[in-house]
C-alpha positions as CSV (number, residue, x, y, z in Angstrom):
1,X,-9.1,-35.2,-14.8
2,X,-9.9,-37.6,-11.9
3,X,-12.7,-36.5,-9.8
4,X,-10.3,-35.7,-6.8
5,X,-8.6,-33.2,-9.2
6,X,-11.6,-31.1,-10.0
7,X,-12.3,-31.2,-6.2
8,X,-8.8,-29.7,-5.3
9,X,-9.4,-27.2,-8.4
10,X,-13.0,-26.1,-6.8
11,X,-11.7,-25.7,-3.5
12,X,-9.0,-23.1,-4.9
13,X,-11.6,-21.4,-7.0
14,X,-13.9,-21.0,-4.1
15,X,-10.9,-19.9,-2.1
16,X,-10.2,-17.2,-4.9
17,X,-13.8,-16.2,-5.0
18,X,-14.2,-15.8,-0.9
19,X,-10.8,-13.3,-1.3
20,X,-12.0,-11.1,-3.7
21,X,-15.4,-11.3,-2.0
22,X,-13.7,-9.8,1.3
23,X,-11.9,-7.3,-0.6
24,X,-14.5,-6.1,-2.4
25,X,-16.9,-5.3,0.9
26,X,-13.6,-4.0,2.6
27,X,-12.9,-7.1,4.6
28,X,-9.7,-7.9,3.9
29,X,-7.1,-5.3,2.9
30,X,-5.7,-6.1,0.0
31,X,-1.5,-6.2,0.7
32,X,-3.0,-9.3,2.9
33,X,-5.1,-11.0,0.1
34,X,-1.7,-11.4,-1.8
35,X,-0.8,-14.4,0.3
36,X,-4.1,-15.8,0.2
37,X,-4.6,-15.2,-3.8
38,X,-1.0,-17.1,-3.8
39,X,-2.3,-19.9,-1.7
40,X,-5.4,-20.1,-4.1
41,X,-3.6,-20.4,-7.6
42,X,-1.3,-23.2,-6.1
43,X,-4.4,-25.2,-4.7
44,X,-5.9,-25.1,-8.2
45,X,-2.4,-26.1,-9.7
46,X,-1.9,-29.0,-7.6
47,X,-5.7,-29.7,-8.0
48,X,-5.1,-29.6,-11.8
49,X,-1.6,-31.1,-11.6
50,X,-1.4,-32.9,-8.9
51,X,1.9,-35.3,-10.5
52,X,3.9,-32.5,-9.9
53,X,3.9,-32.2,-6.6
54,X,4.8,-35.7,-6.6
55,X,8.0,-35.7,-8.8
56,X,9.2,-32.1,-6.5
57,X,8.9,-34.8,-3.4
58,X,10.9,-37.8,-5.2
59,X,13.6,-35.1,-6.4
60,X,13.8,-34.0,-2.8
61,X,14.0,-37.8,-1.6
62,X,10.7,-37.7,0.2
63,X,9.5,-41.2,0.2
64,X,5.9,-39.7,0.3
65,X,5.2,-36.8,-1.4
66,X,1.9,-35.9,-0.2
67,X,3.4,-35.4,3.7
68,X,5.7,-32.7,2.0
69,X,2.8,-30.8,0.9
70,X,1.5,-31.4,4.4
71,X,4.5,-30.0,5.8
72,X,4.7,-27.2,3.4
73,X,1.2,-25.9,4.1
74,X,2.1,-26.2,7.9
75,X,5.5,-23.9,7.3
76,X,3.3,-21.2,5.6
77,X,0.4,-21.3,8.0
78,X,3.5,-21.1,10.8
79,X,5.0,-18.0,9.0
80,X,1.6,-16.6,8.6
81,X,0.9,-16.8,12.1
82,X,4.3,-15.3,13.0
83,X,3.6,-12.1,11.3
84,X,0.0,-11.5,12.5
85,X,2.0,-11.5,15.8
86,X,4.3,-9.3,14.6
87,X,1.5,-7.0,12.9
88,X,-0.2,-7.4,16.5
89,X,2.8,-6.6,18.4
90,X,3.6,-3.3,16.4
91,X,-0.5,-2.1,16.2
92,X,0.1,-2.5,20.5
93,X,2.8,-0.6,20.8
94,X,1.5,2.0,18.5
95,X,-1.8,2.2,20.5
96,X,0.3,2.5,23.6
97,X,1.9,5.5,21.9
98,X,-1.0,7.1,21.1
99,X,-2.7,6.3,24.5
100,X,0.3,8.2,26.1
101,X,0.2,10.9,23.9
102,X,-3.9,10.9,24.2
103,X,-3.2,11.7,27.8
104,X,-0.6,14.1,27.7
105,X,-2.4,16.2,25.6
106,X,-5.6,16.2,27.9
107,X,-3.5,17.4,30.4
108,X,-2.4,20.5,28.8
109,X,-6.0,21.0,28.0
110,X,-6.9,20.7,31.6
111,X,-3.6,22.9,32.8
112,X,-5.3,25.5,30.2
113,X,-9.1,25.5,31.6
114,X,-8.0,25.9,35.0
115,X,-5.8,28.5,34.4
116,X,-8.4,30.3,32.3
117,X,-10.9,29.7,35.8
């Protein structure tokens, strides 16, 4: 292995280390570390076997294959970003729900201590 190669491999080991570090001390939940465990073990593959990536680019006709991976790690951080939003969009809206429903039931609470005064 070429010293670039066991830098690659480190990084995803220390990548895999930091997950199970923040799910271990509750940090991270764990149907989210599945990605990110994913992400790990194919930057330690390509770290290891970093050729491959470069005969997927030529069979795809990329002229250089190291902007597909580029473009491939852009995509997923793009998808990851969309469902945060989508996550973000549906914890709102459930807050809002709960807000409303927070308030309604105050009401009847109030409704029942003044009629009780």
């Amino acid at each position: 292995m070429f010293p670039y190669q066991y830098t690659s491999a480190i990084i995803g080991i220390i990548l895999g280390l930091i997950i199970f570090f923040l799910i271990k001390h509750d940090r991270l939940h764990v149907k989210f570390a599945f990605f990110w465990f994913i992400i790990a073990v194919a930057v330690i593959f390509l770290g290891v076997f970093p050729k491959f990536f470069d005969k997927i680019g030529n069979f795809l006709g990329v002229s250089y294959p190291p902007v597909l991976l580029l473009v491939l790690a852009l995509s997923l951080v793009l998808l990851k970003l969309l469902r945060t939003d989508i996550e973000r969009s549906k914890l709102e809206q459930r807050i809002k729900e709960l807000t409303q429903r927070m308030a309604y039931l105050e009401g009847i609470i109030e409704s029942k201590e003044h009629e009780k005064q």
